[in-house]
N, C-alpha and C positions, 0 to 999 in steps of 0.2 A: 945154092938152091934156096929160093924164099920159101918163109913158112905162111901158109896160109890165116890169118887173122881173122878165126870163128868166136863169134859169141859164146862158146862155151871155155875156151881160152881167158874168159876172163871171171872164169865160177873155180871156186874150189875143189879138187877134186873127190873133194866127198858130195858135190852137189850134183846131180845132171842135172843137162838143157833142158827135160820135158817137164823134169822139180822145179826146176826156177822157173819157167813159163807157169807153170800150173801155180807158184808160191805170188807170182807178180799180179797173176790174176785176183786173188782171195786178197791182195794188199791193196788194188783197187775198190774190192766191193766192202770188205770189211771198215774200211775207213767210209765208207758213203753211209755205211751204217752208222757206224759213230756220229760222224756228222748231223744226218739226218734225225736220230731218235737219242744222243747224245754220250750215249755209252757202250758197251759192248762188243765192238769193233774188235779192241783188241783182244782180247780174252778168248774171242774166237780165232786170231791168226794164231795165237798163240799156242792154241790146240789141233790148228793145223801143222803147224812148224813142226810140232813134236812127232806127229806123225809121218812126217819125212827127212826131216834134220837126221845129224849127230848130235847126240844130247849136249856132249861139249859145248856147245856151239849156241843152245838154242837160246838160252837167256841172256847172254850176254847179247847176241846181235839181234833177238824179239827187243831189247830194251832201247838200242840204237834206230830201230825204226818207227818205236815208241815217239820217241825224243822227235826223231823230223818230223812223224806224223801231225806230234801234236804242235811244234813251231808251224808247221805248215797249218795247222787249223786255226790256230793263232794269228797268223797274221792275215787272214782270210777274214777274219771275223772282229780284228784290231777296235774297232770302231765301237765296239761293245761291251772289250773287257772292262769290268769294274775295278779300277784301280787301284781304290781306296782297299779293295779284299787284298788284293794282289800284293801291298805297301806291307800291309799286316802278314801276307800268308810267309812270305818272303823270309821275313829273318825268322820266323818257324823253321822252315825249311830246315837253316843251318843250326839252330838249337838242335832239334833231333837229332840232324844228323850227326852230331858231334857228340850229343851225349849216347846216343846207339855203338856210336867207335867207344865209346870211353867204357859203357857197362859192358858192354858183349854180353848181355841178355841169353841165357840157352831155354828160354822157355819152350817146349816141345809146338811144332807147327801146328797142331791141332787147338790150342788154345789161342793162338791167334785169331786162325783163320775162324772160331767159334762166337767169337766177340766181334771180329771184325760183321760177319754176319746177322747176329743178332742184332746189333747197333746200325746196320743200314737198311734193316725189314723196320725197327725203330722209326728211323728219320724218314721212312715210305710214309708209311700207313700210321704211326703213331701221332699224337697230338704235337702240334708245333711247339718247337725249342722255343725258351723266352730270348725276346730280342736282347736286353743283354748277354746273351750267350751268341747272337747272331753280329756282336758290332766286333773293334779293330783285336777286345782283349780275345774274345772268345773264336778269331779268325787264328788269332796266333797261338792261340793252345791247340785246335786241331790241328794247325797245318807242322807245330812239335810233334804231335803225337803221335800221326799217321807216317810223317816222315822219320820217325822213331821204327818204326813199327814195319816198315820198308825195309829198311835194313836185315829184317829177319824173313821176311814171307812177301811174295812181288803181290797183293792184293787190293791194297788200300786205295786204288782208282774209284771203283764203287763207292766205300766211305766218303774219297772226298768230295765224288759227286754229287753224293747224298748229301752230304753237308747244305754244297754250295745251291741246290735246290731249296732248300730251306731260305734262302737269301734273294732270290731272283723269282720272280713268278714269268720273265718275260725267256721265252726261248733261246732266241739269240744270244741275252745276257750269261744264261746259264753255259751254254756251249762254248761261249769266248774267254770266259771264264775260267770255266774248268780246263781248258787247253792250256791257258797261258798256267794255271797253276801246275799242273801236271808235268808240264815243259821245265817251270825246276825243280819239281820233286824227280822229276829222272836226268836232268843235265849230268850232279854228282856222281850218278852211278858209271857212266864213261870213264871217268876218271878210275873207280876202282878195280873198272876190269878190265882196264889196262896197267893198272899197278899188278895185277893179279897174273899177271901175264899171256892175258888171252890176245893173241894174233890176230888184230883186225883186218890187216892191210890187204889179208888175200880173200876176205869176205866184203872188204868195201867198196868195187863196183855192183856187188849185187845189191847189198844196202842199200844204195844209193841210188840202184834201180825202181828198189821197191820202196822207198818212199817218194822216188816221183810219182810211181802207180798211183801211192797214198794219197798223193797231191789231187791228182783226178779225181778219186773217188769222192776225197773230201770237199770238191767244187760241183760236183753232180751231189752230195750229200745236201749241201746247203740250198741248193735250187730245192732239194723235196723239203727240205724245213721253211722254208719261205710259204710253201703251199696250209700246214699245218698251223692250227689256233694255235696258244697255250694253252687252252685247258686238255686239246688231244695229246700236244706236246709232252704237257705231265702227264698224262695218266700214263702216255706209251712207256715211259722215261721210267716209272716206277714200277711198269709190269717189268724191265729189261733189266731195272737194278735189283729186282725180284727175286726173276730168274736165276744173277748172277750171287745172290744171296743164297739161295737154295745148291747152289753147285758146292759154296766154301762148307756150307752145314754137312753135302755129302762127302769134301775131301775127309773135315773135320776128323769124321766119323770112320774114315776107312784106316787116317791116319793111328789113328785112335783103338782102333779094333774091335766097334762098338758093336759091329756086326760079321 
């Protein structure tokens, strides 16, 4: 007797069909978001995931769709990344992450995510960083130190965004940018959650689903960013890394017991 070959046949069985249809959707729109206004995106699948996932589950494969999401915005928008950022942000990358393995840092989450926050309401609205803090040394100390910083609490997207706003005034540039950077500040992390021994193999066509979604979303995202100046560009950019600055201040605080 043949067995029938349903689409749900190739989901987890901690997942249903109506989750993963409903999950495939929000990876479409939330990447169009990113796309379009440059941040955001994820942080919101993210807090959808949780709301239907197994927690097991959720970080390690939010972080894998992460990673296609943003190759896929990357090479969408190849033509733009700034290189020279990229040259420098690069062997940042692997400092941090190597001196993050080597301290193992137990600094409580709430002190991260409190700085991580203040430091990107900073680079909003505060007065511009001096360009030598914007050339190849001071690309490579942020991209140590966030990717330091990674390693303990998944938030530093915002930060480097922020950053890398501070560097681009041209939309495009900031978007292709920040993709290609964020593409290896989360490559290494595949690697450890499978050292760690999370079981990809029977979440990887959903994965793989949902960053095709991604893919969509992030090709209708950049048709609306083509329509938008730079100067709406920024302002939207800064109210979204804002927002997302205001959510770390309220984990902070809960983490915290402040209230």
């Amino acid at each position: 007797m043949e067995l029938a070959l349903t689409p749900a046949a190739f989901l987890p069985e901690s997942l249903s069909l109506p989750v993963a249809l409903f999950l495939l959707a929000c990876s479409t729109i939330t990447s169009m978001i990113t796309a379009s206004l440059g941040a955001g995106g994820g942080v919101l699948l993210l807090v959808l995931m949780a709301s239907w996932m197994p927690p097991a589950a959720i970080i390690p494969v939010h972080g894998m769709i992460q990673l296609g999401s943003n190759v896929g915005r990357a090479a969408l928008t190849w033509r733009h990344v700034d290189w020279r950022v990229i040259a420098a942000f690069a062997p940042g990358v692997l400092v941090g992450a190597a001196v993050g393995a080597w301290l193992l840092v137990n600094l409580p989450a709430h002190i991260w995510q409190l700085t991580i926050a203040l430091f990107v309401l900073y680079l909003c609205w505060g007065p511009p960083l001096p360009k030598a803090a914007l050339g190849t040394p001071g690309v490579f100390v942020a991209s140590a130190l966030t990717s330091f910083i990674s390693l303990f609490v998944g938030a530093t997207g915002p930060l480097v965004a922020a950053f890398i706003k501070q560097i681009h005034g041209d939309r495009f540039r900031t978007v292709a940018t920040f993709a290609t950077a964020m593409t290896l500040q989360h490559a290494p992390k595949a690697l450890v959650f499978g050292a760690a021994g999370f079981l990809f193999f029977e979440w990887l066509p959903f994965i793989l689903a949902m960053i095709a979604c991604g893919f969509a979303g992030t090709w209708l995202g950049l048709h609306v960013l083509r329509s938008l100046s730079n100067r709406r560009f920024t302002l939207i950019f800064n109210i979204v890394l804002t927002a997302m600055a205001i959510r770390l201040l309220w984990q902070a605080s809960a983490s915290a017991s402040w209230w």
